[in-house]
BAKEMI-921146 format. One record per residue (C-alpha): chain; residue in one letter; x, y, z. Coordinates in steps of 0.1 Angstrom, whole numbers, plus 5000, padded with zeros to 4 digits. Each point is the difference from the previous one (the first is absolute). Layout:
BAKEMI-921146
A A X Y Z
...
//
This chain:
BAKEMI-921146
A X 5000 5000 5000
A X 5014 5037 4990
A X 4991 5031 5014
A X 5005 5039 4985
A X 5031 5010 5018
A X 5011 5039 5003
A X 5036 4986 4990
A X 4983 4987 4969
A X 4993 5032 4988
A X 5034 5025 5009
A X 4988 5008 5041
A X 5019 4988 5031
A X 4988 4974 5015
A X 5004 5014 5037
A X 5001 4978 5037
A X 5003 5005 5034
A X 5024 4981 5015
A X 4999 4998 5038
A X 5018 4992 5030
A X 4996 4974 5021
A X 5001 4994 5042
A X 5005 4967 5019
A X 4976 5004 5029
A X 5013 4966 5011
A X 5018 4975 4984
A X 5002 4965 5014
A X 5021 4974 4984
A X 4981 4964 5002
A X 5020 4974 4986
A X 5021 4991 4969
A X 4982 4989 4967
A X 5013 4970 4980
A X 5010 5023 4975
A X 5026 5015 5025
A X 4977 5030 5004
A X 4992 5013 5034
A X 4962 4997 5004
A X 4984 5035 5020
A X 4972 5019 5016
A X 4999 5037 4993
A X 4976 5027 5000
A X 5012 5029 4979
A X 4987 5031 4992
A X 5006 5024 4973
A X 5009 5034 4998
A X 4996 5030 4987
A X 5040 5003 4996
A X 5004 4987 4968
A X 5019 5004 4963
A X 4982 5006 4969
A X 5004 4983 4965
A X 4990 5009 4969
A X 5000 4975 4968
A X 4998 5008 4960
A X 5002 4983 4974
A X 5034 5004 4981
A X 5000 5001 4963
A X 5026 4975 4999
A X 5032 4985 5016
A X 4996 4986 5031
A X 4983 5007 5037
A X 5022 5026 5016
A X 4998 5017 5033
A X 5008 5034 5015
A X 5000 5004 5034
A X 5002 5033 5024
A X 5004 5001 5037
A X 5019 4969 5018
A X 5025 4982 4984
A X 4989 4965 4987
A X 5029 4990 4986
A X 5002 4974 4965
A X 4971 5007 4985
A X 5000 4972 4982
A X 4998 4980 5031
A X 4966 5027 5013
A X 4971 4982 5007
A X 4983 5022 4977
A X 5015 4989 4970
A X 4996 4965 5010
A X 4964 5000 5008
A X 4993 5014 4967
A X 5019 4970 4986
A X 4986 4976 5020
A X 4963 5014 4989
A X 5010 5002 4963
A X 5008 4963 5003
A X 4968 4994 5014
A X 4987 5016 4971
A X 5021 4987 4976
A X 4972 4965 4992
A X 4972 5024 4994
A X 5011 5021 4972
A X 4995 5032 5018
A X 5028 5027 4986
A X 5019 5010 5025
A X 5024 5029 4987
A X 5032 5010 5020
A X 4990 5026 5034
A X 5021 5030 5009
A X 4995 5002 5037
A X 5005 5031 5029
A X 5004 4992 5030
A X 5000 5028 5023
A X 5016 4983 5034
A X 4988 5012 5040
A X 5005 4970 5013
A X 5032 4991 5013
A X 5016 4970 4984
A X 5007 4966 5018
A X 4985 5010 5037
A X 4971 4981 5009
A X 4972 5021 4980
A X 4994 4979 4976
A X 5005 5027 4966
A X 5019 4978 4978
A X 4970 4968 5002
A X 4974 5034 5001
A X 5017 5016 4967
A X 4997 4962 4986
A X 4962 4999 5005
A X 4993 5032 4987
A X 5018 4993 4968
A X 4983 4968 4998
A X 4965 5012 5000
A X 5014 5033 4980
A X 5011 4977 4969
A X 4971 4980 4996
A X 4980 5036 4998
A X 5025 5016 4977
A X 5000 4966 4978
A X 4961 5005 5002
A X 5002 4960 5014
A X 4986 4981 5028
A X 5005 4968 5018
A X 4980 4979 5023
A X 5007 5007 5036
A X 5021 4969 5005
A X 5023 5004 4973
A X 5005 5038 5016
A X 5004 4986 5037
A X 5025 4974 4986
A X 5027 5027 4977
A X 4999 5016 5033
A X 5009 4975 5022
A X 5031 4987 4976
A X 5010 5041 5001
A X 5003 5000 5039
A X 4981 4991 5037
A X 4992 5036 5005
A X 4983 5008 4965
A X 4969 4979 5001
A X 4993 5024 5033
A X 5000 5030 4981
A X 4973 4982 4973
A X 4974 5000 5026
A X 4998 5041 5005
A X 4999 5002 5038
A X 5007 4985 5036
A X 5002 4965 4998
A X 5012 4970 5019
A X 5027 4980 4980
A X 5009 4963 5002
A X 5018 4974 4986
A X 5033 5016 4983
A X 4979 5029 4990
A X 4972 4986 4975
A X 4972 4995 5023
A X 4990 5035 5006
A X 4963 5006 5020
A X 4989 5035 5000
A X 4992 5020 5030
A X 4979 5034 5008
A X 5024 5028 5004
A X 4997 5015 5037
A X 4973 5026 5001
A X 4995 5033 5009
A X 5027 5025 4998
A X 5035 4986 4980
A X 5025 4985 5022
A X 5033 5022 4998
A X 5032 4983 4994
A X 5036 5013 5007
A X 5024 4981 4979
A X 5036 4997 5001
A X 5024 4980 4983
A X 5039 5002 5005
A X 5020 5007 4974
A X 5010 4963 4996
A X 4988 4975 4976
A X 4986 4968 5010
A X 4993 4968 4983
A X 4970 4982 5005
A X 5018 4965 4991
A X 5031 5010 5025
A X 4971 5006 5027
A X 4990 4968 4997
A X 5031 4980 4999
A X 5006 5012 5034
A X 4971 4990 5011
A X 5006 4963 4992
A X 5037 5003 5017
A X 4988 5018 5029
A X 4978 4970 5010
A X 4971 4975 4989
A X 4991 5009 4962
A X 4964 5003 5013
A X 4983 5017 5023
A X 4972 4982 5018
A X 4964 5002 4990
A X 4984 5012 5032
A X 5029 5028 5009
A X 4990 5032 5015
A X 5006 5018 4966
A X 4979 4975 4981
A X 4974 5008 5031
A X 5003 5034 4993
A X 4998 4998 4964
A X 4971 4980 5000
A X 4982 5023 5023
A X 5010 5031 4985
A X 4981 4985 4960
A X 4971 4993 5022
A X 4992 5038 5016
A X 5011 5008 4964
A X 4972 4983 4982
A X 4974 5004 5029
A X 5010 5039 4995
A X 5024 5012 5023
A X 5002 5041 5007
A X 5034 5016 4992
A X 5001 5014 5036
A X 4998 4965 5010
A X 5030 4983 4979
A X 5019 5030 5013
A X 4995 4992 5038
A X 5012 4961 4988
A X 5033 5016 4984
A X 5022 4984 5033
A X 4990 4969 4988
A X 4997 5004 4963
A X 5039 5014 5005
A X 5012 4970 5012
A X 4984 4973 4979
A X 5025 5000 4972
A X 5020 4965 5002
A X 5021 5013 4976
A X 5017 5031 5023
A X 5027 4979 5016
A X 5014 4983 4965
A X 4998 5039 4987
A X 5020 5014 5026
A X 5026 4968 4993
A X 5003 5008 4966
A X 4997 5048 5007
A X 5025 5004 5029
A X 4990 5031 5022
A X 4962 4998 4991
A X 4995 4988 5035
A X 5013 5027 5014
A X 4983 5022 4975
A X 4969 4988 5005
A X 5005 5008 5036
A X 5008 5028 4998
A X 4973 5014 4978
A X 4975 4978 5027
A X 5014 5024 5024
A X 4996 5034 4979
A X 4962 4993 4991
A X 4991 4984 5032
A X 4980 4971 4984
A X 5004 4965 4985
A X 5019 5001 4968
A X 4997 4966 4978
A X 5017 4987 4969
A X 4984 4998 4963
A X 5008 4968 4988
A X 5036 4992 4995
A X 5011 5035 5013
A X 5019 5021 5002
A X 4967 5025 5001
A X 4988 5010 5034
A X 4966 5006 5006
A X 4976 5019 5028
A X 4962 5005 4993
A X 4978 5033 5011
A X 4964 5005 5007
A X 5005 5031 4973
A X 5022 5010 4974
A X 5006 5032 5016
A X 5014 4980 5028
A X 5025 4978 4978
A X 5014 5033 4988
A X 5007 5009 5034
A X 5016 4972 5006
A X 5027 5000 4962
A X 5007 5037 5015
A X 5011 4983 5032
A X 5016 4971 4982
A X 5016 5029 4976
A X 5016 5023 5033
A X 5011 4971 5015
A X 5019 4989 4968
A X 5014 5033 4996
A X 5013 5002 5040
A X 5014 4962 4996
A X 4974 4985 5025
A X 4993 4978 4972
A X 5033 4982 4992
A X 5012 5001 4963
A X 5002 4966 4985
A X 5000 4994 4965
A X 5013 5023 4970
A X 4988 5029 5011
A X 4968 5011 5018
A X 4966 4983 4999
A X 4968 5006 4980
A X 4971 5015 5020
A X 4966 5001 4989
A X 4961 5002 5011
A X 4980 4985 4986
A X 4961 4982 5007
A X 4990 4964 4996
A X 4979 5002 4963
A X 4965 4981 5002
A X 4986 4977 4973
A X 4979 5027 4987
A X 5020 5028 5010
A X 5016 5024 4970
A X 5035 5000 5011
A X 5006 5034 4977
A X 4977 5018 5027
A X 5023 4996 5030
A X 5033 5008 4977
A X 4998 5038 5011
A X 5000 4991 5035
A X 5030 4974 4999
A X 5040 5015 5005
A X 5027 4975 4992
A X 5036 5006 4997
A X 5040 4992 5004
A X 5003 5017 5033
A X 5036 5020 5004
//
């Protein structure tokens, strides 16, 4: 089945790319395929990149990206999720002509947000449109599972919980009333998800058990979430939200000094901070956004007087930002968001 695409006729194709945060994430055994199996709820934000598609007159996909550095581009997962989607293409017949890509890039690259698997579902869904081509929901859940565990998240378009290596994804209610503030900060260091995880096999058993108090916490946390849990509420959980991460320990292993950064920036807010995913990106949640950006002024004084020790290649990125509902337009919050490498 084809549909009119605005690629097909000279316009950008345009997506939102969002970020991504790891209210919990409990790891809950190891898969045959040598795949840790987990339990996460993760939100979306309104932090995010944007990407825009067009169809190329010839030669072949390209990319152009602005913002953080993503290195090789042949190796981006943009290019390779338009690949992967013109090969799953390639048995129908549908013409699928090179893309010339723009990726305008606000996340920060390898640190637990998710951008790279986000950027990979936006350019999936944004091919099919600019080809003017569909597939069956399967076939899309599959090309994103072979591009990575995180991108079959981003598919689903808000909170969700997310099993198995990534591609059993429920969706969840985004907490209501007023948008959650979150204060992010990542350290100028770059950490790999695959590192992460190697030292969480050598640091002990290579599975975590079922019933552990982060799987407890997990579990409870997707159940207020699909009952409808109020944002005020998750807030006043954040002590326990901050420490269900299984994760944090095999981060710190493999990031020397984010312990003692992450203690440190406990002690400037005066409130839990957690870890997004594989880290290095710290996390605190508000009742407002106005709060949040008292909170990255804090983290930003306290950065510039050394009471946040400098690890990494130079200082970290700061940014508010809100947790982005299913239906909520993510454009709508941009005005009120600040990011930025804090000096």
């Amino acid at each position: 089945m084809t549909r009119p695409g605005p690629g097909s006729r000279g316009d950008p194709v345009v997506r939102f790319a969002p970020a991504k945060l790891n209210l919990t994430l409990a790891v809950v055994g190891r898969r045959p395929d040598g795949y840790h199996a987990l339990h996460s709820v993760m939100v979306p934000l309104v932090l995010g990149d944007r990407l825009s598609l067009s169809v190329a007159a010839s030669g072949r996909d390209t990319l152009h990206v602005e913002g953080f550095d993503l290195g090789p581009v042949e190796a981006n997962l943009v290019v390779r999720a338009i690949g992967a989607v013109r090969a799953a293409l390639a048995a129908t017949g549908t013409p699928t002509p090179p893309l010339a890509a723009r990726l305008d890039k606000r996340i920060p690259v390898a640190a637990g947000l998710g951008g790279g698997s986000s950027n990979a579902a936006a350019a999936l869904d944004g091919a099919l449109e600019a080809w003017g081509a569909e597939v069956d929901p399967d076939a899309q859940a599959t090309i994103a599972a072979g591009l990575g565990s995180d991108v079959p998240f981003f598919l689903a378009g808000g909170p969700a919980l997310v099993e198995g290596r990534g591609e059993r994804v429920t969706p969840l209610r985004a907490p209501l009333g007023e948008p959650v503030g979150v204060l992010l900060v990542t350290p100028a260091i770059a950490v790999e998800t695959a590192d992460v995880f190697g030292a969480f096999v050598a640091g002990g058993p290579a599975a975590a058990p079922a019933a552990s108090a982060t799987r407890l916490t997990s579990a409870h946390l997707a159940a207020e979430l699909a009952a409808g849990l109020r944002g005020a509420d998750l807030v006043s959980r954040s002590g326990v939200l901050a420490a269900a991460n299984d994760l944090a320990a095999a981060a710190a292993v493999v990031a020397p000094g984010l312990v003692s950064f992450r203690r440190a920036l406990t002690r400037v807010l005066g409130r839990p901070v957690g870890l997004s995913g594989s880290g290095p990106t710290l996390w605190a949640v508000y009742p407002s956004l106005k709060a949040a950006t008292g909170a990255a002024d804090a983290a930003r004084a306290a950065v510039a007087d050394d009471r946040l020790p400098a690890i990494g290649a130079g200082p970290p990125f700061i940014a508010v930002t809100a947790i982005a509902g299913a239906a909520q337009d993510s454009a709508a919050h941009t005005s009120s968001m600040s990011d930025g490498r804090t000096g």
